[in-house]
VODREN-421839 format. One record per residue (C-alpha): residue in one letter; x, y, z. Coordinates in nm, 3 decimals, padded with zeros to 5 digits, always signed. Example, Ala and Ser with C-alpha at 12.3 -4.5 7.8 and 13.67 -1.06 7.14 Angstrom:
// VODREN-421839
+-------+---------+---------+---------+
! rovex !      c1 !      c2 !      c3 !
+-------+---------+---------+---------+
!     A ! +01.230 ! -00.450 ! +00.780 !
!     S ! +01.367 ! -00.106 ! +00.714 !
+-------+---------+---------+---------+
//
This chain:
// VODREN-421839
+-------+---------+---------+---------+
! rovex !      c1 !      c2 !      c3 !
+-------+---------+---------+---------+
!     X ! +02.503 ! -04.934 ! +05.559 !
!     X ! +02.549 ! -04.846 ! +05.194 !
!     X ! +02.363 ! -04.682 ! +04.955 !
!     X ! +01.988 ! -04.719 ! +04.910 !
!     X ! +01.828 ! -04.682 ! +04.568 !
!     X ! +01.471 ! -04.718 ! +04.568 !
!     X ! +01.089 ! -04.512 ! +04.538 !
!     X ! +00.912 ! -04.286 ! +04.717 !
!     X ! +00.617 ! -04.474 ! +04.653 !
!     X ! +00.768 ! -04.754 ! +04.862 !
!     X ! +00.956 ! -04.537 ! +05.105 !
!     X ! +00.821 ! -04.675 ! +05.447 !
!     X ! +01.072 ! -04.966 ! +05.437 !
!     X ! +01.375 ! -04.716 ! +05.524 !
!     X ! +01.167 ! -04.618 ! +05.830 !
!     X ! +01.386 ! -04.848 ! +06.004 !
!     X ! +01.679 ! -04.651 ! +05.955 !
!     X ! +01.563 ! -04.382 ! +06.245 !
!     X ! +01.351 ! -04.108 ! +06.352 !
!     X ! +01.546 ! -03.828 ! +06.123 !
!     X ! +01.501 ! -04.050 ! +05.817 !
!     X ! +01.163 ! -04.084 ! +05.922 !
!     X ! +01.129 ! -03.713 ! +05.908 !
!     X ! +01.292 ! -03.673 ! +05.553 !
!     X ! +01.138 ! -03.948 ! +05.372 !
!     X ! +00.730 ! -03.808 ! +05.522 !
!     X ! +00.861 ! -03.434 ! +05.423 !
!     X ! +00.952 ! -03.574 ! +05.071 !
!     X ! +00.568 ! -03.762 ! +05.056 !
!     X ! +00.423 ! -03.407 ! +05.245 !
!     X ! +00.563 ! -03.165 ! +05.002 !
!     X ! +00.541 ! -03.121 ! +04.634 !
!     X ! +00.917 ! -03.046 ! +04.551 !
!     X ! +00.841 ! -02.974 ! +04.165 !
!     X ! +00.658 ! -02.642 ! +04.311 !
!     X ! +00.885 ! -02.529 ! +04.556 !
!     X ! +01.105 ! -02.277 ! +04.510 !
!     X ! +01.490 ! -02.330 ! +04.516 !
!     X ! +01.678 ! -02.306 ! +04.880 !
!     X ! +01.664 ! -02.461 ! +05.202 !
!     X ! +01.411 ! -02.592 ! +05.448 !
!     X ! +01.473 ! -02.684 ! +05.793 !
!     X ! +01.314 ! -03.015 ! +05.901 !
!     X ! +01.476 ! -03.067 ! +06.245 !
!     X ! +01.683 ! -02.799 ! +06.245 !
!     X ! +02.110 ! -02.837 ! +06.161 !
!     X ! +01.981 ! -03.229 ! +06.187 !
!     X ! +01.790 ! -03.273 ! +05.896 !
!     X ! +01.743 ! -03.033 ! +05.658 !
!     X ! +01.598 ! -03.000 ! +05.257 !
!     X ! +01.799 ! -02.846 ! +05.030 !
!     X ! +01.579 ! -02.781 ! +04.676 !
!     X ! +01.803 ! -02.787 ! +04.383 !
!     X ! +01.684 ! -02.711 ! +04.020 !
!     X ! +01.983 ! -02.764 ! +03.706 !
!     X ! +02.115 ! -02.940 ! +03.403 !
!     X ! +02.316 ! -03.193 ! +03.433 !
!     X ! +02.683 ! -03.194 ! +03.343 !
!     X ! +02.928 ! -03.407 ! +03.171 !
!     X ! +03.134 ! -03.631 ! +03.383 !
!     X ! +03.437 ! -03.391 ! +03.384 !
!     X ! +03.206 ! -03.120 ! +03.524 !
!     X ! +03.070 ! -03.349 ! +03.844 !
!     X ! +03.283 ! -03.408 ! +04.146 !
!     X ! +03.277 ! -03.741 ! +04.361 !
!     X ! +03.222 ! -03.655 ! +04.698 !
!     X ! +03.204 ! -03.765 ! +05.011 !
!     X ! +03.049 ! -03.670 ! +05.371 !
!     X ! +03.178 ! -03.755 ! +05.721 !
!     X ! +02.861 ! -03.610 ! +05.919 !
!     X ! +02.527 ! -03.664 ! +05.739 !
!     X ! +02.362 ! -03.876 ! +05.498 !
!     X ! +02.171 ! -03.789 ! +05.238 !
!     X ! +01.848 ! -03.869 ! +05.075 !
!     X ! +01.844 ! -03.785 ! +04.716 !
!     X ! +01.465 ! -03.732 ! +04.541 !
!     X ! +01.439 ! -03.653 ! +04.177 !
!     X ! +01.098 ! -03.469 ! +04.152 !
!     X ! +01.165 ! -03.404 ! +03.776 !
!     X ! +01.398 ! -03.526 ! +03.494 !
!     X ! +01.659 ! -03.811 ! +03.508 !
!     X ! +02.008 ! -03.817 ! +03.604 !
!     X ! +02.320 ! -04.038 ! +03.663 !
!     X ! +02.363 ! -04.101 ! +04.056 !
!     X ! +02.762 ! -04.222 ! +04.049 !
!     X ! +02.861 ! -04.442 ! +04.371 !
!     X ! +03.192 ! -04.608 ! +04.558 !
!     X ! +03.250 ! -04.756 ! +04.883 !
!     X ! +03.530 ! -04.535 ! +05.052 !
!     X ! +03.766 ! -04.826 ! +04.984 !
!     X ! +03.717 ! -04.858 ! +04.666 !
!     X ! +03.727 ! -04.453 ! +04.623 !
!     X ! +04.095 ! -04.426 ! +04.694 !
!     X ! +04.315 ! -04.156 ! +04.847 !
!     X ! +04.078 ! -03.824 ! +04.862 !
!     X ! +04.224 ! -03.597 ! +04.544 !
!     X ! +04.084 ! -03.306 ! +04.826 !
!     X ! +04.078 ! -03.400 ! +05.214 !
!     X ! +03.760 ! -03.345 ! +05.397 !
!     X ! +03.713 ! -03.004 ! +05.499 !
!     X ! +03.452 ! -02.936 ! +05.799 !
!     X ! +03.338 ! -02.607 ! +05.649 !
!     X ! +03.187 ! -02.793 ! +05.285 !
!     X ! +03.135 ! -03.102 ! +05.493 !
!     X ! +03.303 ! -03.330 ! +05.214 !
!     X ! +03.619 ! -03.504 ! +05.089 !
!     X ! +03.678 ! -03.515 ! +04.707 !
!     X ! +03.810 ! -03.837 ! +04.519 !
!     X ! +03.883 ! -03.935 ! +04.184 !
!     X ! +03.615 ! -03.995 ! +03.920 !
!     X ! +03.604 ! -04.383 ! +03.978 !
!     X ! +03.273 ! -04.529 ! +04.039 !
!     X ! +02.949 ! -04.684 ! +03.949 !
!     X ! +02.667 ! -04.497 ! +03.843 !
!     X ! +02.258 ! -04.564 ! +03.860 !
!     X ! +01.991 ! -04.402 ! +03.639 !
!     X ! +01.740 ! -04.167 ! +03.874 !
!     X ! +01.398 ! -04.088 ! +03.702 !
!     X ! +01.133 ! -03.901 ! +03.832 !
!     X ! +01.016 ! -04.084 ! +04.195 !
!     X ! +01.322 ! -04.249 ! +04.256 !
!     X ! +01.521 ! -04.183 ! +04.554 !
!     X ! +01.868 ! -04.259 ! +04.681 !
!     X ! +02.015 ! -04.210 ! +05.020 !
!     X ! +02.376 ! -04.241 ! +05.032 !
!     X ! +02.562 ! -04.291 ! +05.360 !
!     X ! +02.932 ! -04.137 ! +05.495 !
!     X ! +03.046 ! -04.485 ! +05.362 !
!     X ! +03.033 ! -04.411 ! +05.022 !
!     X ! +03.147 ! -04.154 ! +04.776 !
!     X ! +02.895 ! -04.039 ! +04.532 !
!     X ! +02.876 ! -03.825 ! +04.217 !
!     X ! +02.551 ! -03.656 ! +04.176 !
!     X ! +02.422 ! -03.417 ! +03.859 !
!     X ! +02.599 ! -03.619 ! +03.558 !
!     X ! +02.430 ! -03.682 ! +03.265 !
!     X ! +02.258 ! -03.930 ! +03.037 !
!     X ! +02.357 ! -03.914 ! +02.662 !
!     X ! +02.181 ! -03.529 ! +02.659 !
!     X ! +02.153 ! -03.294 ! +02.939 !
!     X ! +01.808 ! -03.260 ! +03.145 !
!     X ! +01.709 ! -03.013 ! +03.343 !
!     X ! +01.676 ! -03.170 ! +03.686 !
!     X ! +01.461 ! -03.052 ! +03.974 !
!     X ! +01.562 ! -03.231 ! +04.259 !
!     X ! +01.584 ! -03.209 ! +04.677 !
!     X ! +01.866 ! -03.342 ! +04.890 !
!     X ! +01.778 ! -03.369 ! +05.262 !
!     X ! +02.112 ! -03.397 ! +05.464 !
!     X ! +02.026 ! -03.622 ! +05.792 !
!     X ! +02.295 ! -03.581 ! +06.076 !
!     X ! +02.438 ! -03.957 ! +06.134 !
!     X ! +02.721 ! -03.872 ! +06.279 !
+-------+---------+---------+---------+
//
């Protein structure tokens, strides 16, 4: 699977992708992220979990391309817009960092495409892909934002 890019207006359609997906996309619809308050909130416990997020977004040389071995995860952009930068693995190259278990990520050059998220949009972005959240569009935005981390492997 690679990445997803779509709404959370049409979210049911990635139902299909399991039971802890399931879970993340209804908590997204369920909660009003824009209101919460900044920090983590279990779901399913270690297996899928919320992490809020509120900052401005950074110029490419400030944003690392990243990738994850053990969960996915679903990107929602309550407010603001941002650059969502994305590579297959193969296409990402020789990690610049090797994965390390304790941040749960690998770090690659800055190669890669990037999509514009807005305010509804989601984008869940699978261990078979690198991705480069937080950049900016021509100005910086503040950005309120959650990223559930499902458990997929």
């Amino acid at each position: 699977i690679s990445t997803v890019i779509g709404t959370l207006a049409a979210c049911e359609r990635y139902y299909v992708l399991g039971e802890r997906f399931r879970k993340a996309l209804e908590f997204l619809k369920e909660h009003d992220v824009a209101a919460m308050e900044p920090g983590r909130y279990d779901i399913e416990g270690d297996d899928v979990f919320a992490l809020v997020q509120e900052y401005v977004t950074k110029t490419i040389d400030d944003c690392t391309l990243e990738a994850h071995r053990v969960y996915a995860d679903v990107n929602y952009v309550a407010e603001g817009f941002e650059y969502l930068g994305y590579a297959p693995l193969e296409r990402a190259g020789t990690p610049a960092v090797e994965y390390d278990p304790k941040t749960e990520a690998a770090f690659f050059e800055k190669e890669c495409d990037f999509i514009l998220l807005r305010k509804g949009d989601i984008a869940i972005v699978f261990p078979e892909d690198a991705h480069m959240p937080q950049k900016r569009a021509l100005v910086p935005a503040t950005v309120r934002k959650v990223c559930i981390k499902v458990r997929v492997g």
